[in-house]
N, C-alpha and C positions, 0 to 999 in steps of 0.2 A: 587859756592854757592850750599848748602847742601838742596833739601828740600825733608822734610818728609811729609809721607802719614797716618795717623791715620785709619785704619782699626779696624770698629766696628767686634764682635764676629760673626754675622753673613757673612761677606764680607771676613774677615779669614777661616772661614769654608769651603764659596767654593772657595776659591783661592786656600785651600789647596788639597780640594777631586780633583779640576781641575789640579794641576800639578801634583798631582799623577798619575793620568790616564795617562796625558801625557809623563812620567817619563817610564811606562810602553810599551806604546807605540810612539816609535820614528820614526814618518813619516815625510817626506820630509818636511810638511807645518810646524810641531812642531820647527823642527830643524830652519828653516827659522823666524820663529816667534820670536825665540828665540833670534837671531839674528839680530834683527829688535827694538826689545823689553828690552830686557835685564830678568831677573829673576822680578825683583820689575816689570814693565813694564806690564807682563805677570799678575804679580796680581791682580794689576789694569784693566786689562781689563777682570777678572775674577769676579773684584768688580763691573763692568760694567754692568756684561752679569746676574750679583745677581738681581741689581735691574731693569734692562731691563723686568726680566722677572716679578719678581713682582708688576713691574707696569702693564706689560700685562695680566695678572691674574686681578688687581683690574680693570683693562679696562674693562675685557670682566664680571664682576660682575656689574659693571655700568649699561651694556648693557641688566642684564638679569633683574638684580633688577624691574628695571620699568615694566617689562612685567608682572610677578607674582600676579597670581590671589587673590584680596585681595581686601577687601574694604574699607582700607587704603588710605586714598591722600598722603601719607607722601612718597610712594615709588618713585615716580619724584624728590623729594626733597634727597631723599636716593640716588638714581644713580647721581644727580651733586656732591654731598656732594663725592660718589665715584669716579665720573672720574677726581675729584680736585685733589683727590688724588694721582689717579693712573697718572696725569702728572704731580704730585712732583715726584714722584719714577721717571719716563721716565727722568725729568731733572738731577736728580741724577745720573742716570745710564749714559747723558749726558757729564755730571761734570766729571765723573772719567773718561771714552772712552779719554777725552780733553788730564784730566790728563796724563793718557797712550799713547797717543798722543807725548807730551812733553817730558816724559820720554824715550823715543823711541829715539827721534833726540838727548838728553843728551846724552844717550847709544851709538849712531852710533858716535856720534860728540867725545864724550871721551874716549869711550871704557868701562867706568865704568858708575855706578848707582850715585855718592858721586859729 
């Protein structure tokens, strides 16, 4: 059973600047990952580590928003409205890691990605 990965333009981007690097540089853990992972595999956990970090970024914006000196009440309501957000990106970043996961054991179990 075939399944496909829909990779929005951003999650393409750094799956692509990441395997480059990696491409570049061939150390023991790349080589092993690879291994483990498959090519698609890898990208997906490239798609992972996009929104991991994006959600961490609106994390830590949650945290600062409310502090900010202002005599606004709305900024309490501004950082939930943030950290809602930043743990849809976190579950995201979840969803694909799974994903990457799964594709991993296809990969070791068949040898291919299909």
């Amino acid at each position: 059973m075939r399944h496909r990965h829909h990779f929005i333009a951003p999650e393409r981007w750094s799956a692509s600047m990441l395997l480059k690097s990696q491409a570049k540089r061939r150390t023991p853990t790349v080589i092993r990952l690879e291994g483990q992972y498959g090519d698609h595999g890898l990208r997906l956990i490239a798609a992972g580590f996009f929104w991991a970090t994006a959600g961490t970024a609106v994390g830590v914006a949650s945290l600062v928003v409310p502090q900010l000196p202002s005599s606004r009440r709305s900024e309490p309501v501004a950082g939930w409205i943030l950290l809602g957000i930043s743990l849809t990106l976190l579950a995201l970043a979840v969803v694909r890691f799974r994903q990457a996961t799964l594709e991993g054991r296809r990969f070791v179990r068949t040898g291919r990605t299909d």
